[in-house]
Steps between C-alpha positions, in 0.01 A plus 500: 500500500497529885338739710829602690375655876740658745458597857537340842252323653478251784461146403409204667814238390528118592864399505765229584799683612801245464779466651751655259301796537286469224119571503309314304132667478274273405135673476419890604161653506432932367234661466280178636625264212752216592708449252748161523893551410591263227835652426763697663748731321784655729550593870691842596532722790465864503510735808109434451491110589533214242343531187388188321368448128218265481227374234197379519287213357355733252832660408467809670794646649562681853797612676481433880667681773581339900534834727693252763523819737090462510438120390263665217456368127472804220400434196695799269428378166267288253542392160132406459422295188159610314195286557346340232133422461 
């Protein structure tokens, strides 16, 4: 099961923005741990900024946020998988 975590938190993101208007993050580092995007879900904008699903290369999910009034990643939710040892 995954630990689910909710908040909002500032978050380092590298991106490609495109230029259909897409954003294409591509790594982001919280809580000093980079974590690398290997695959995105959907894009949608809210009064907030635009939201993007992403997962990462151990299949942990996070929901992103771009606050393009302050140029400032969020990071609002995780889907963290469990760690095995």
């Amino acid at each position: 099961m995954d630990n689910v975590w909710n908040g909002d938190e500032t978050v380092a993101v590298e991106a490609r923005f495109l230029p259909d208007e897409e954003i294409r993050p591509t790594a982001f580092t919280w809580r000093g741990r980079r974590r690398r995007i290997v695959g995105l879900g959907r894009q949608w904008d809210e009064a907030d900024g635009r939201h993007v699903l992403v997962e990462a290369t151990d299949g942990s999910r996070f929901e992103l946020c771009l606050t393009s009034t302050e140029n400032r990643w969020r990071l609002l939710r995780a889907w963290e998988r469990p760690h095995l040892v």
